[in-house]
N, C-alpha and C positions, 0 to 999 in steps of 0.2 A: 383395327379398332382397339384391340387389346394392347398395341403398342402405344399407338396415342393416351388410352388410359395412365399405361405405364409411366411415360413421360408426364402427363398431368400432377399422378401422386409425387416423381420425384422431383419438380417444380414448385410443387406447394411443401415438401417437406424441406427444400432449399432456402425456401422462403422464410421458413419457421426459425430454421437453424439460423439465417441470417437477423431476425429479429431478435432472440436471443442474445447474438454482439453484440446488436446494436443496444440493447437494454444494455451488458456490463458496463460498455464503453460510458453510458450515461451513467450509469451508478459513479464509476468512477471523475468522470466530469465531476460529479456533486462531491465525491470525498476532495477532490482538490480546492476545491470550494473549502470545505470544512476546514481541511490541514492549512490552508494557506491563511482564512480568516483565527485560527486558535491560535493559530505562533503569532499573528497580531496583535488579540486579544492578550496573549503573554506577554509579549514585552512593551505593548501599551499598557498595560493593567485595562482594555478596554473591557466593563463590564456586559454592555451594549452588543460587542461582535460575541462574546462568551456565553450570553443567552441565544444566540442565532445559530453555535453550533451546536448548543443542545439541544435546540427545538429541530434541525438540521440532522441529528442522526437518528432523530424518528423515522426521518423518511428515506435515510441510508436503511437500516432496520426491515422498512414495510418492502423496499425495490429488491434486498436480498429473498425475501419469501415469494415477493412477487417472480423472479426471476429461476429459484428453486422449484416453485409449484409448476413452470413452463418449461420445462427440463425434467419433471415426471411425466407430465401431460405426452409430450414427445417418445419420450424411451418407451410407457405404456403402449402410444398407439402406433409407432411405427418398429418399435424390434431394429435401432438403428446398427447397421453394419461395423467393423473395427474401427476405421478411424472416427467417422461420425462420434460414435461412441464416445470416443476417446477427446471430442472433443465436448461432451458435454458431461464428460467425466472433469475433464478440465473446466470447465465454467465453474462446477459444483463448488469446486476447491479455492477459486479465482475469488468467488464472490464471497464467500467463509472469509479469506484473508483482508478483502475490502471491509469487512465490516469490520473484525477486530481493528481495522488501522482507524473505522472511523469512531469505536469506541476510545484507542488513544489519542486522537485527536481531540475527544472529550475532555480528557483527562488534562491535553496540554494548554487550550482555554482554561482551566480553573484555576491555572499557577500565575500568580500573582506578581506582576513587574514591582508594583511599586517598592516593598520592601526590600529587595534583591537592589534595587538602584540605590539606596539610600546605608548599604552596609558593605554592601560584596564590591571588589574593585570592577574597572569597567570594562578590564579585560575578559573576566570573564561572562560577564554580559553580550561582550561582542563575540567570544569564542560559542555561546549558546546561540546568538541569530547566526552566523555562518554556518552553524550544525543543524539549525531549520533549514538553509537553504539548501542543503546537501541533500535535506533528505525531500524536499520541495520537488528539488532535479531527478529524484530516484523516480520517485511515484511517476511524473510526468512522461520521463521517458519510459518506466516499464507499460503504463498505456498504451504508448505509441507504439510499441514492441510487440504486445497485445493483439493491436489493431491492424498492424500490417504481417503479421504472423512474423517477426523477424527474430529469428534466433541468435543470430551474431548481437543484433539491440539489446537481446537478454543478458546475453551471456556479458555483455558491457555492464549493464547492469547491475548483477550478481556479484560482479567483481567489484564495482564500487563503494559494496556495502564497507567494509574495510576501510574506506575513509571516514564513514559515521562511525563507526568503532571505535577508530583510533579519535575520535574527537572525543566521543562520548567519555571515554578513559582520562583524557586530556582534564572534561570540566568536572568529572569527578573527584580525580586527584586533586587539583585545586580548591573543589569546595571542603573538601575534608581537610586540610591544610588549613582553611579559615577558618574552619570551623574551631579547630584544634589552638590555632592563635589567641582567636575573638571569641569567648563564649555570647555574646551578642550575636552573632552572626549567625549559630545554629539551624534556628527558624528558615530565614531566608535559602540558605547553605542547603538545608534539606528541600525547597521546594525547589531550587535550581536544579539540584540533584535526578526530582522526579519529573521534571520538565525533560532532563534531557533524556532519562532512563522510558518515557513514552516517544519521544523522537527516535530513540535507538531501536526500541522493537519496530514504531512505522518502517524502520529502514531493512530490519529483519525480514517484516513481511511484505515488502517489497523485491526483496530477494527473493524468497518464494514465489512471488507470483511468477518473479524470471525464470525461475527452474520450471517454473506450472507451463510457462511458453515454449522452453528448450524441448520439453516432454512433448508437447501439443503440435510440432511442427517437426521434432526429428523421431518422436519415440522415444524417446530414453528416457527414462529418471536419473538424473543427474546431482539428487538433491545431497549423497554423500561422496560426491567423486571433487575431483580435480576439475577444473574448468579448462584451464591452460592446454591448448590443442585440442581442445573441444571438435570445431570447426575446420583443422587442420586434415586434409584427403588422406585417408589410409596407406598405405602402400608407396 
């Protein structure tokens, strides 16, 4: 009888735990919503999707608390063991980084196509939507790296951030270049600038989140190390 109990509680607390992913995993469904509709919103100047992501991360906002409160509720009533723990040590963290990304998603809705098309050359227009799409690719796959607990997915991940970097640098350098040409162009010059400087942290914390799943599925904190043989057998 008391085994059956036993199995009972640790079937409904599986269960718990499993709802819990399944909430992040929708949180993050929804930020890709947000990031995919603002880098729209930005380089259409669409004012339309820019109102949908700010009414959009109110309820990015309400699913972090929602999802914090059911991860107290848990650890209160169950005293969960190391990994358990450790994974909803990891959610805490998980879900913290989706909200800041979906507060710069905010941010990259507000920045304004139209002027930037009508001053700045077109190259750098297209180098800022290829540097949405990099970081489009980050978020999606660290999800799914998330979702299937895959740490080799992260650790691809992680490493990719380095190409938004290196872009981010790329359309910097260049606006300030125009800027310094053209004093016309300043305005513009600076809103590209902060377009891409919220794409480069979405890409930051995206990385993080990768390090949050290397942690969650190997134990390690990896957040100041080498990545490089990460995954390569010891010995």
């Amino acid at each position: 009888m008391q085994n059956r109990h036993s199995q009972h509680i640790s079937r409904e607390f599986n269960d718990e735990l499993e709802t819990i992913r399944s909430q992040v995993l929708r949180m993050g469904g929804l930020l890709e919503t947000q990031l995919d509709k603002a880098i729209l919103a930005m380089l259409d100047n669409d004012a339309v999707l820019a109102a949908e992501v700010k009414h959009g991360d109110a309820e990015i906002n309400q699913m972090e608390m929602e999802i914090d409160a059911a991860c107290i509720d848990v650890v209160a009533r169950r005293q969960p063991a190391a990994s358990d723990l450790r994974f909803i040590i990891g959610v805490f963290k998980t879900i913290a980084e989706l909200e800041r990304m979906g507060d710069e998603s905010k941010r990259v809705a507000k920045m304004s196509a139209a002027e930037r098309a009508s001053v700045l050359p077109v190259e750098i227009n297209t180098e800022l939507r290829h540097m949405g799409e990099l970081v489009q690719n980050m978020l999606h796959d660290v999800l799914d790296a998330f979702a299937r607990m895959d740490a080799s997915a992260a650790v691809a991940v992680a490493q990719s951030d380095e190409r938004v970097d290196d872009k981010y640098e790329l359309i910097s350098t260049a606006a300030m270049r125009c800027m310094v040409e053209d004093s016309a162009s300043v305005s513009a010059a600076m809103s590209l600038m902060w377009a891409a400087r919220s794409l480069e942290r979405i890409g930051d914390r995206c990385q993080n989140v990768a390090e949050n799943v290397i942690y969650l599925v190997l134990g390690r904190d990896v957040r100041h190390l080498p990545l490089d043989g990460l995954l390569e057998p010891s010995g």
